[in-house]
Backbone as a printed PyTorch tensor [residue, N CA C, xyz], in Angstrom:
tensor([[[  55.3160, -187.9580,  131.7540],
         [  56.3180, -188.9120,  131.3610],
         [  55.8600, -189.6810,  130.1330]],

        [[  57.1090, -190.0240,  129.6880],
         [  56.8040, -191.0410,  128.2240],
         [  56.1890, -192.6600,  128.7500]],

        [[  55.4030, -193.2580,  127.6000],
         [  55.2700, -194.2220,  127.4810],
         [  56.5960, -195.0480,  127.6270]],

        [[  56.4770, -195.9870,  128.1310],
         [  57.5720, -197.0360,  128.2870],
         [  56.9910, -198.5120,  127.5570]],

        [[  58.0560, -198.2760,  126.2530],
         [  57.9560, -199.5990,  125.2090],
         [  57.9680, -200.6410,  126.6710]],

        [[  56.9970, -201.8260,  125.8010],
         [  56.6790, -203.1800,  126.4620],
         [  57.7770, -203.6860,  126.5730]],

        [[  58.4850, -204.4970,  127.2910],
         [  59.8630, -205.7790,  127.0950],
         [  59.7910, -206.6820,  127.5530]],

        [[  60.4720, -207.8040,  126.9030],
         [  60.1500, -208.9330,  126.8470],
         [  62.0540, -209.9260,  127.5870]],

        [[  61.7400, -210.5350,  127.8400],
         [  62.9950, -211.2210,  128.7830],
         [  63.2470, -212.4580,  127.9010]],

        [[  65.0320, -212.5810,  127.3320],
         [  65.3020, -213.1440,  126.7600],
         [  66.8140, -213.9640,  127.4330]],

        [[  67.0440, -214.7970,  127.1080],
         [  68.0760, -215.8050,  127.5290],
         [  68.9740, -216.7030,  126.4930]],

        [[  70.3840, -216.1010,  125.9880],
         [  71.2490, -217.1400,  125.0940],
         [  72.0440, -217.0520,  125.3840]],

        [[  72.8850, -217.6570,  124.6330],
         [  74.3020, -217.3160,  124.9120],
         [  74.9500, -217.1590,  123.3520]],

        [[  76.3350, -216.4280,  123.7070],
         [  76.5740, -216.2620,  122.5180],
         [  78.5320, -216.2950,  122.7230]],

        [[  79.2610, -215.9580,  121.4800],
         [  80.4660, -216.3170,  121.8050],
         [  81.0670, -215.4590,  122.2490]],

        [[  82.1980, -216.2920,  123.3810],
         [  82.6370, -214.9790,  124.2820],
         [  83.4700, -214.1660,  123.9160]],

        [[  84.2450, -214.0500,  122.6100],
         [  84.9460, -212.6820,  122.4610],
         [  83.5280, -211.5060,  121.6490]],

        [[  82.8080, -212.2140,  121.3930],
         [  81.7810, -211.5140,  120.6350],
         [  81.3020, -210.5380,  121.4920]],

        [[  80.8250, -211.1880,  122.7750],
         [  80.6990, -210.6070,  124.1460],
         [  81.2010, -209.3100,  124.2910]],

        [[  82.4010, -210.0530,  124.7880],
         [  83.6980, -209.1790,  125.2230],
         [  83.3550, -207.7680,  124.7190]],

        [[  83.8100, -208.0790,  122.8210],
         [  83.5610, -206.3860,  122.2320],
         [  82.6140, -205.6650,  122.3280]],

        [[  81.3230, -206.5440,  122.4770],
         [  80.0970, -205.3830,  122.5600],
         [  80.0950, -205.1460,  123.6160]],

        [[  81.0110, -205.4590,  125.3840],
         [  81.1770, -205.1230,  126.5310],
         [  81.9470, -203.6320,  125.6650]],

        [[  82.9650, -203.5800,  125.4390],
         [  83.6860, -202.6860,  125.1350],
         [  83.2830, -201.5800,  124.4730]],

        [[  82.3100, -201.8600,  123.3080],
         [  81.4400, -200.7280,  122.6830],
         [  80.4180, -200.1620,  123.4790]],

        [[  79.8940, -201.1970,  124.3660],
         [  78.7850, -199.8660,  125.4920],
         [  79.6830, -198.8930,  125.8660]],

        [[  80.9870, -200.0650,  126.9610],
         [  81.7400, -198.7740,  127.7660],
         [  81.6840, -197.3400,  126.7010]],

        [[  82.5520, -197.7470,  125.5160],
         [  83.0740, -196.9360,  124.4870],
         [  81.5280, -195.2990,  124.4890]],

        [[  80.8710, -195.6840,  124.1410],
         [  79.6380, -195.6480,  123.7110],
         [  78.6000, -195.0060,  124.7110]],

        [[  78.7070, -194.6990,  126.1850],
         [  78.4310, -194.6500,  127.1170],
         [  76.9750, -195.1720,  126.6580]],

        [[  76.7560, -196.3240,  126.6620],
         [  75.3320, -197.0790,  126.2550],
         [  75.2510, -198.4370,  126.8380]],

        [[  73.6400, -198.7510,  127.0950],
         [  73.7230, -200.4890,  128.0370],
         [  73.8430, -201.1970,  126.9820]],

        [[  74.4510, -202.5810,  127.2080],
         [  74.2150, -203.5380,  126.3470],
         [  72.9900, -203.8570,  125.5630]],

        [[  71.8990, -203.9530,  126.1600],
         [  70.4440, -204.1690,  125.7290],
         [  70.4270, -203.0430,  124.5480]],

        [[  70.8270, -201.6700,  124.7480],
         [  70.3760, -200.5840,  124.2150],
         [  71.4140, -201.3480,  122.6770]],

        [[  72.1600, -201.9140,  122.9750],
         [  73.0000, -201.9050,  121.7550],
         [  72.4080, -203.4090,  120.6070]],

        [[  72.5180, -204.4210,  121.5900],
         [  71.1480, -205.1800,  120.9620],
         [  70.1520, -205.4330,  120.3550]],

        [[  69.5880, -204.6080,  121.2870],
         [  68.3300, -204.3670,  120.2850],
         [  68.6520, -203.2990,  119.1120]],

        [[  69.0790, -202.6360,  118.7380],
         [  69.7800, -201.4400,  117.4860],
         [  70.3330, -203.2040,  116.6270]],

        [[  70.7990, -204.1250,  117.3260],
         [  71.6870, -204.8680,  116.3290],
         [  70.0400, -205.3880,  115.7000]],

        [[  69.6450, -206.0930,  116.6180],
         [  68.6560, -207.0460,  116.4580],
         [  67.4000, -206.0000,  115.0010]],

        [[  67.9460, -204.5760,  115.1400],
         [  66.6160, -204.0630,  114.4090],
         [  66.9230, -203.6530,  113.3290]],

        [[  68.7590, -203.4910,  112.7330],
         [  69.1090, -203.7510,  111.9250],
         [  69.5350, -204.9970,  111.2840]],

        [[  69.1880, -206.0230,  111.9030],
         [  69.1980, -207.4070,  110.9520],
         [  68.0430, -207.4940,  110.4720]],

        [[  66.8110, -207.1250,  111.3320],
         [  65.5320, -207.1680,  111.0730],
         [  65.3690, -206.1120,  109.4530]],

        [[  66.0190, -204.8770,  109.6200],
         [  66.0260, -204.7690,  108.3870],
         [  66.8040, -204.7660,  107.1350]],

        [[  67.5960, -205.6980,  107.2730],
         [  68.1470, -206.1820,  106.1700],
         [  67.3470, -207.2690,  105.6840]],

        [[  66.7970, -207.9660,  106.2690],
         [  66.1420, -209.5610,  105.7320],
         [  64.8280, -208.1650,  104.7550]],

        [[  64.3110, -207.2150,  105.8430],
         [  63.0260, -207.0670,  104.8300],
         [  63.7340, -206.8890,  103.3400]],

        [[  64.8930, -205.9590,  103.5720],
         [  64.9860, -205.6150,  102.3970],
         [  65.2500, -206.6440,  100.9060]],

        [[  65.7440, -207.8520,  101.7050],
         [  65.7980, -208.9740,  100.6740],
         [  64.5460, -209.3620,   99.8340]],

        [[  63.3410, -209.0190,  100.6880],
         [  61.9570, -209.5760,  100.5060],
         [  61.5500, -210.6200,  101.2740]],

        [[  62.4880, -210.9200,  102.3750],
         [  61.7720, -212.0860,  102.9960],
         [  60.6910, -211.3240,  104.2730]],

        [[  59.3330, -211.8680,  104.2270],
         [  58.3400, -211.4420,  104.9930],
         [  59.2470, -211.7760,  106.6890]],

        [[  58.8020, -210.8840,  107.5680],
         [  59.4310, -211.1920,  108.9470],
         [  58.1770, -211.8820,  109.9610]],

        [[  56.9960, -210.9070,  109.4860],
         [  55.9940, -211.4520,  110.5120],
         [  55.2110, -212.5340,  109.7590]]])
């Protein structure tokens, strides 16, 4: 079996039609929320590099 990336447990909130649609794009998508998240979270991550702003 594969390695299983580390994870880390997170807690916000955010707005609820915002919600809503990314409820709708898993269904859509046959994908978990988290799975879609983190894809968001790792393309914001690389847009800032590309500006030049350092992340770490």
């Amino acid at each position: 079996m594969g390695k299983t990336p580390e994870k880390s447990y997170i807690n916000t909130t955010v707005n609820s039609s915002l919600l809503k649609s990314l409820k709708v794009l898993a269904a859509k998508e046959s994908s978990r929320l988290n799975q879609l998240l983190e894809e968001a979270i790792q393309d914001l991550l690389k847009k800032y590099e590309k500006k030049g702003k350092k992340i770490n």
